[in-house]
Every structure is written in structure tokens, then in C-alpha cells.
N, C-alpha and C positions, 0 to 999 in steps of 0.2 A: 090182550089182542096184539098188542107190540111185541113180545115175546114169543107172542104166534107165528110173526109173521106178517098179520093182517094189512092190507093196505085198504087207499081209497078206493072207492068202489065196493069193497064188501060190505053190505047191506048191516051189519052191527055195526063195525068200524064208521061208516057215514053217519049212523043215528045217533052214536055215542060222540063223536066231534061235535055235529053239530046242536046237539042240546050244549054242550059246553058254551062255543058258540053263541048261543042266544041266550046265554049267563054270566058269557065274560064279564061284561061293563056295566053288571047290576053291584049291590053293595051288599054291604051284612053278610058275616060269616057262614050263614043258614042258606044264602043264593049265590056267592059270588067265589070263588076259587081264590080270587085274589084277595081277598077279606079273609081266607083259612088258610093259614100255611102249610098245616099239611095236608088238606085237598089240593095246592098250588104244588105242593115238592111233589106229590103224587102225579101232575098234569106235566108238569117240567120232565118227568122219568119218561111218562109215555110219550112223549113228542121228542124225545132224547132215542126212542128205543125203534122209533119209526123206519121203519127202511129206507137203509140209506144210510144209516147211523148220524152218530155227531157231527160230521162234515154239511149233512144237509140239515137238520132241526134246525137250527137258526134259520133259515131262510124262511120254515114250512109257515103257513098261513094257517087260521083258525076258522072255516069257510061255513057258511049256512046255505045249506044247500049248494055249494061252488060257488056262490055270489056273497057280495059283502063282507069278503074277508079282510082279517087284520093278523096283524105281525105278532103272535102271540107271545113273542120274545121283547121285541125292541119298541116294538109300537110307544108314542108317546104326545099325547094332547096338543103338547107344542108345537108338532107336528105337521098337525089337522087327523092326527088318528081319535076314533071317538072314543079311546080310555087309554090307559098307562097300561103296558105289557108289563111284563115279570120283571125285569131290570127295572125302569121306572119304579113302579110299586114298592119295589123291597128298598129304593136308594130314599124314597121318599117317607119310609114309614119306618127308615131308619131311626132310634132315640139321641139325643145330644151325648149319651154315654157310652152310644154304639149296639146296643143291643136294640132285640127287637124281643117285642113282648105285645101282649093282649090282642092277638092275630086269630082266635079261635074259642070254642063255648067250653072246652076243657082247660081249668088251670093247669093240670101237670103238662099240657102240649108246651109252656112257657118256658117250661127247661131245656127246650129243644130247638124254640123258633129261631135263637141265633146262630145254632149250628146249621140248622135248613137253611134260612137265610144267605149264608156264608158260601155255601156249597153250590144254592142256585148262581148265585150271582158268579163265581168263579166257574160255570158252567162244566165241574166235572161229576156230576152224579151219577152216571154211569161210564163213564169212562175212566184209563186207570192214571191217569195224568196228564200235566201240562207241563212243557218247558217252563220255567222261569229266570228271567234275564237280569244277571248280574253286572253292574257297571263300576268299575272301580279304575280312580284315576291316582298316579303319583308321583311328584307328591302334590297335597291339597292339605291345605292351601300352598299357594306358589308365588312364584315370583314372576312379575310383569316378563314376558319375553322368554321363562324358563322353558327347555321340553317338558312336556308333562305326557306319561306311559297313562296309556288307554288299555284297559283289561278287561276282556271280559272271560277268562278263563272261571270265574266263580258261577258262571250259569251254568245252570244241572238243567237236570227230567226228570218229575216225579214219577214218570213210569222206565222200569228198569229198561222194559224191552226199545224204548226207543232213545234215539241220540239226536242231538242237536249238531246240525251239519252247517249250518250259515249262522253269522256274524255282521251286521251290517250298521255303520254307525252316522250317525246325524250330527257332525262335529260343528253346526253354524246354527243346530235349533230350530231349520226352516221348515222340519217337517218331510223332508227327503231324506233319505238313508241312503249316502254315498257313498261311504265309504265302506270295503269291504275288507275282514279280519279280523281275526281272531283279537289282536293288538293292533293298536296304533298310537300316533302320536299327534297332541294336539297344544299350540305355545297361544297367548294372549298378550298384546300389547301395554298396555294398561290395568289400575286396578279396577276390581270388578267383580260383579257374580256371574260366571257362563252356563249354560245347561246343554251337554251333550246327553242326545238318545241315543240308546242301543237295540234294536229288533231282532233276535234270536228265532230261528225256523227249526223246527226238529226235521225228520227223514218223512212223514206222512204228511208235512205241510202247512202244521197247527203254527202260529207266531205267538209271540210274550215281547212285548217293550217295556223297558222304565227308560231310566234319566240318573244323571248325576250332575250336582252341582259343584262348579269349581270355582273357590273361592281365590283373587287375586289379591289379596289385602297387606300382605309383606314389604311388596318392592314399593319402593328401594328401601334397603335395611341399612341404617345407620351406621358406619364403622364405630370398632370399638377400639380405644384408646387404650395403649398400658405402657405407664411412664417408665416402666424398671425399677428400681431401687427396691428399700432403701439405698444408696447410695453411700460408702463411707471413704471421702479424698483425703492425703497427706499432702500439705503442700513439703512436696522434698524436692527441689532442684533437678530439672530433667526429666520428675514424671510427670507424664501427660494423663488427664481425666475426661471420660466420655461419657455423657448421655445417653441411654439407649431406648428408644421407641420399637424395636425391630421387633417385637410382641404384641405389637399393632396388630389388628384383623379387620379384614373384611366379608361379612356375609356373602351378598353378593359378585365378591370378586370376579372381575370378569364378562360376568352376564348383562345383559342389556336388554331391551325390547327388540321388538320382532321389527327388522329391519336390518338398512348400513349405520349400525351406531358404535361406537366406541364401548367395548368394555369396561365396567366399572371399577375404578380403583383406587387408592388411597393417594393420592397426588400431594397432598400438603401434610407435612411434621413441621406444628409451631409451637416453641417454647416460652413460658413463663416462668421465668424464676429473680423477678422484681416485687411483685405483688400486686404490680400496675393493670394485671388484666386486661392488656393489651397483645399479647402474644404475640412479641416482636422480637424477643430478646436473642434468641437462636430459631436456627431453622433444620432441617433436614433428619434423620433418620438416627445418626447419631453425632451430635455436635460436641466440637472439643469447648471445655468449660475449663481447661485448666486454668489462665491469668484470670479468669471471671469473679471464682470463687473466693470469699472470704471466710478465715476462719471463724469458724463457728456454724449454726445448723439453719435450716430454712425450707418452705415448704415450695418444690415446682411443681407444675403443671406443664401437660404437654396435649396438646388440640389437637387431633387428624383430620383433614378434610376429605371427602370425597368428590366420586365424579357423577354425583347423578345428575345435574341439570341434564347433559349431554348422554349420558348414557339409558335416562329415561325419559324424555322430554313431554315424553305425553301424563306421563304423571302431575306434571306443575310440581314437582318441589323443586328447591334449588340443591345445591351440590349440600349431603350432610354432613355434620361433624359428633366427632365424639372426645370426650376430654376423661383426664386421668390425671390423680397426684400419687405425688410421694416426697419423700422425706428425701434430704443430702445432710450429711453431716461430713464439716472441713475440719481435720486439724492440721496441727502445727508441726512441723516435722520432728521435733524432739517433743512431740508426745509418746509415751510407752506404746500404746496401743499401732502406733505407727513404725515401730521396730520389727519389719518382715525380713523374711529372707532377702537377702542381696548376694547370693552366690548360685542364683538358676543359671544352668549349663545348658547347649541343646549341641548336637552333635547328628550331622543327617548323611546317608548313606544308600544307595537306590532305592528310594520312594519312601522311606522310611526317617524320623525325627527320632532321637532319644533325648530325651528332658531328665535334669537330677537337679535336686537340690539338700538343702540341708532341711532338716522336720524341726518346727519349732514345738517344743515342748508344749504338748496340752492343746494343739492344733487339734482338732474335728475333723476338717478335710481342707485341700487346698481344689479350686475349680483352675484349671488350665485354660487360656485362651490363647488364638492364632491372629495374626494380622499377615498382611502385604503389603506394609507400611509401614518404616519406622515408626516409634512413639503411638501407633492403632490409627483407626480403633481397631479393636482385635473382638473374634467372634469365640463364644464359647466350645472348643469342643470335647470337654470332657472333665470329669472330678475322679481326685486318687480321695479315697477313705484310710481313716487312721489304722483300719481294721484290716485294710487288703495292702498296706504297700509292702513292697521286698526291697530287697536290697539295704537291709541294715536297720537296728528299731533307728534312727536316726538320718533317714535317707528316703526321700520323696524320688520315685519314677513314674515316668509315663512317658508311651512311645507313641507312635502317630505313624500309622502308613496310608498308601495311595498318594503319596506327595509329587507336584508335576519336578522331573528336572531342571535344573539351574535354574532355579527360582527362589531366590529368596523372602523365606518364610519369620517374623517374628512372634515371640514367645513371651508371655507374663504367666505366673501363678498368683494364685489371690487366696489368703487364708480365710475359710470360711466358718461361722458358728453351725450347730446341729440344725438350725433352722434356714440354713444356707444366707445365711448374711453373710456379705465380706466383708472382711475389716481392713485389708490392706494389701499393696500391689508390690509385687516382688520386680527385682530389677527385670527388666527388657533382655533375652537371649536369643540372637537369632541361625540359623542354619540354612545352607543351601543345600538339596541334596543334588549331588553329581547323577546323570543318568550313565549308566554301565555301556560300555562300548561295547558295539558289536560283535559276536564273535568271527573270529580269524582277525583282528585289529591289533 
């Protein structure tokens, strides 16, 4: 009759409802539609096929005579409806394993009742699809205060012919869907779990929502400490030895919670190298240890601090820290091992440094470093390989450009093993480079 056309008022059509009707809210598979699943998928198709199509079957009522009707879809006890409609029923006589089974007097129907089941309750058995709404947030988990990218480019439409034209998202959970597009962006102040909704509209008006949780459980991330080293000093008269922390990291760097707060950052480099665990002994990023050291070897440590109290305050932690050792080994200036070059040249020329030295036999590689400071610290910029230098088998180069004008720049090389240990600091050379006069000058 649905496929007819038929509606209410035609004399079959009313007889055939309403004996349904006054069997709805009986039991046993032998009277009740909702006791046989596939007399129910059967009842679900024709009040799907009704005129009007799937836009109105949801609403249609199951009437006795036009009086006493009930919501043959939604209807539900708890209500005050007097039985459980097709949603009800199916969610209820769902099994703890998900399937549904024993719904009819034929066993082979059991191979089928969770596919029927499945199909009613997603209400597309005659129709050729539904939107479904994808939510995808990133990244997740996050950082208290980070932006976090709202997506829902991953929702489709199971039916080709139609497309999903709205995007609308619920970034507070309360149930309104304020905010409109495709993407958006949403930060949280603290740790936490959040839940934004997404409601997806295709072009004929049908909706689909989920959700995504956003997990806050990172911030604030701990800096991470790295002492440098091993470390290998001579004490030779006029070299100067540095500490280096500047491989320090911070996670977070930067970020804060949602608000005026200070970005987070690594504020404190404190040294140990007493054994006293008191990290008092130096301070800052990279400390001169030259008069410190005595010969022989010893284990430092170096503690970063950060700045979360202030940069996250609603979290309750205090500002973190992160720790790192390594090794220093001191010797004595007429140790062998401490016999490096002492004849590095630098010579500089518009924006350009050239460095030479002599190649000690059986070198690996030497690392070059730069300062703006007599005696450093000096910052690494570069390694010559035994395998690539020119200039002579007995002759270390390396150049350096982009250098600012009359500034001067100093220069160490440092011989290093295959596994980039250095073993020792070549004399200090430094160079200014002249900037080049204008022309017509």
C-alpha cells in the first residue's frame, strides 16, 4: 500500500494500521510486531514509505480508529506512552554483547535480527543515506592555553547524491551549536577533559551529531636538561673552559593558558659540580669553569628551571625543573693528549672569516667554534672532516660568511674523536671583517 501510494482514509490502508494498532503493546512474537523483528523491520518500511516519505514517518502516529494514537517510533513508558515504540524496544532488547537475537519463532531470522535491528534504529531502510559527522581536534591531547584546530572536514554522506552544506559546533558543551564552519579553533585554560559537539546538515535538511573529547593532560611540560659533555679541559695558561647547557629544551616554550600570562620558559641554569646537590656552584647558560677545575675527572650536573607557576597558574604546579649529567675530565697541560694545534689563523674580508690551521696526524675531525668575546664562550658553527679538507693532507680550512662589519669575531678549533668527543682547544684566532666601501668612494 505504501508503495501504492495509499494513504489515510483509504478503506485498506485504515484497516491494515489499525489492527496494527490494537497489537502494538501486546507481547509474544505470534501478536506483537515488536516481539518479531522482522514483522517490526517490515512495519518500520511501511510507515517509512508513507507519503511524505522519511521526513515525516517519524512524526506519523499508529491511530485506532484516529483516536488513541501513539508514536510508533519514539513512543516510550517513561513517557506516560502505554508501550516502548521501535527505538525503545530495540535499545532495550539490545544483549550485553550487542547483538540481538531470540526476537521471532524462526531460528534462521537470528542471523539477521542484528542487521535489522541496526538499520531500524539508524533509520535508513529506505532511504539511500545519512550524513555522518566527523569531529577531529589538533593536537589532542594538548597543552593548557594551546590553540587547538577544530575539523570537521572528515564528515561525508552515505548517499552520493547529496552533500553536507552546514557545519555547526558546540565549543562549551551546553548544548547550543554556535559556532559556524567548516574549522575552528578552540584553547582551554587548565588540565582537563572537554567535549565539543559538531551537527552536520546535508542540502534536504537531514542532521548527524557526535562529539570529541579533548584531553588537557600535558601542560605544563617539564623542561628538559642537557649538560653538554663529555667535556675534555687542559689546564694550559690563557685557555679559558665553558660549560654548556644551551641544548636545554623546552616543551612548552612560550605557551601559557588562556589569558595575560607570561610565556613559558626556561629562566634558571644551575650547576653542580661539588657533589653537594645543592646547585649553587655556577649559574647561567654557559659558565666559565676555567680556575674551578682541578685536575683530574668528576661527575656535573646541571638543573633548568622553568616558568610555570606564572605561566600556568591554574594548573597548581610550581615552576618545573629538569636535571642532566655528564662527565668533565681536567688535565694537565703537559699531558700528550693536550698537545692541539696552537697555530689557528683567521683572516676576514667583506662578510667572510677564513680559518687554517696545521692537521694533527690521526685527527677524525676538528669542530670550529665562534665567540664575541675574548676567551668565549664561543658557539659552535661547524666541523671540517678528515675526508673533506683541502688545502694540503696537512692543512685544516674552513670559511664562514654572512659576518656583520667591523666586528670582531673569535675563533677555536677543537679536535674531535669519530664519536664527536673533543679532546682539546686550539689557540684563540680572531678576525674582523672590514665592510667594503661604497662605490664611487
Amino acid at each position: 500500500m505504501g508503495r501504492d501510494g495509499l494513504v489515510r482514509g483509504n478503506t485498506n490502508w485504515d484497516k491494515t494500521e489499525t489492527y496494527i494498532r490494537n497489537r502494538f503493546c501486546s507481547s509474544g512474537w505470534t501478536s506483537s510486531p515488536r516481539d518479531y523483528y522482522y514483522g517490526l523491520f517490515s512495519l518500520t518500511k511501511s510507515m517509512l514509505l508513507y507519503p511524505g516519505g522519511s521526513s515525516q514517518y517519524l512524526y506519523d502516529m499508529l491511530p485506532t480508529a484516529y483516536s488513541n494514537p501513539i508514536d510508533w517510533y519514539f513512543a516510550e513508558t517513561t513517557s506516560g506512552a502505554p508501550c516502548d515504540g521501535v527505538a525503545r524496544t530495540l535499545i532495550s532488547g539490545q544483549e550485553s554483547n550487542g547483538r540481538w537475537a531470540s526476537h521471532g519463532g524462526l531460528g534462521n531470522h537470528e542471523w539477521f535480527e542484528t542487521a535489522w535491528a541496526t538499520i531500524m534504529l539508524n533509520r535508513t531502510v529506505f532511504a539511500s543515506g545519512v550524513p555522518v559527522a566527523v569531529a577531529q581536534a589538533i593536537p589532542n591531547p594538548a597543552v593548557a592555553g594551546q590553540t587547538i584546530n577544530l575539523s570537521a572536514a572528515g564528515s561525508f554522506h552515505q548517499d552520493p547524491a547529496k552533500t553536507i552544506v552546514a557545519w555547526v559546533w558546540d565549543k562549551d558543551n551546553n548544548g547550543s551549536y554556535e559556532t559556524s564552519g567548516l574549522t575552528t579553533t578552540v584553547s582551554y585554560p587548565s588540565v582537563g577533559n572537554y567535549t565539543v559537539g559538531l551537527q552536520v546538515t546535508d542540502n534536504v535538511g537531514t542532521t548527524a551529531i557526535t562529539s570529541v573529547t579533548i584531553v588537557i593532560n600535558t601542560p605544563p611540560i617539564a623542561p628538559t636538561a642537557n649538560a653538554g659533555g663529555p667535556y675534555y679541559f687542559c689546564k694550559i695558561p690563557g685557555m679559558k673552559w665553558f660549560l654548556d647547557g644551551s641544548k636545554s629544551s623546552n616543551p612548552d616554550d612560550g605557551l601559557h593558558q588562556a589569558g595575560q600570562y607570561p610565556g613559558d620558559y626556561i629562566k634558571q641554569y644551575a650547576w653542580e659540580t661539588t657533589g653537594d646537590n645543592l646547585f649553587n656552584d655556577f649559574s647561567g647558560v654557559t659558565p666559565d669553569v676555567t680556575n674551578f677545575m682541578d685536575v683530574g675527572s668528576r661527575n656535573i650536573s646541571l638543573k633548568v628551571t622553568d616558568n610555570t607557576a606564572a605561566s600556568f597558574p591554574s594548573s597548581g604546579q610550581p615552576d618545573l625543573t629538569g636535571t642532566s649529567s655528564t662527565q668533565v675530565y681536567v688535565r694537565a697541560a703537559d699531558d700528550p693528549a693536550c698537545s692541539c694545534i696552537s697555530n689557528l689563523t683567521a683572516k676576514a674580508k667583506n662578510g667572510v672569516a677564513n680559518l687554517s690551521w696545521t692537521w694533527k696526524s690521526g685527527a677524525h675531525h676538528y669542530n670550529v667554534y665562534r665567540g664575541t668575546a675574548t676567551g668565549g664562550p664561543y658557539t659552535k658553527v661547524g666541523s671540517v672532516m678528515a675526508s673533506t679538507r683541502i688545502g694540503g693532507v696537512n692543512t685544516g680550512i674552513y670559511s664562514e660568511s654572512g659576518l656583520t662589519g667591523n666586528v670582531p669575531y673569535y675563533y677555536v678549533v677543537r679536535e674531535a674523536a669519530n664519536n664527536d668527543t673533543e679532546l682539546c682547544q686550539s689557540n684563540q684566532a680572531s678576525a674582523t671583517s672590514i665592510s667594503p666601501k661604497p662605490p664611487g668612494r
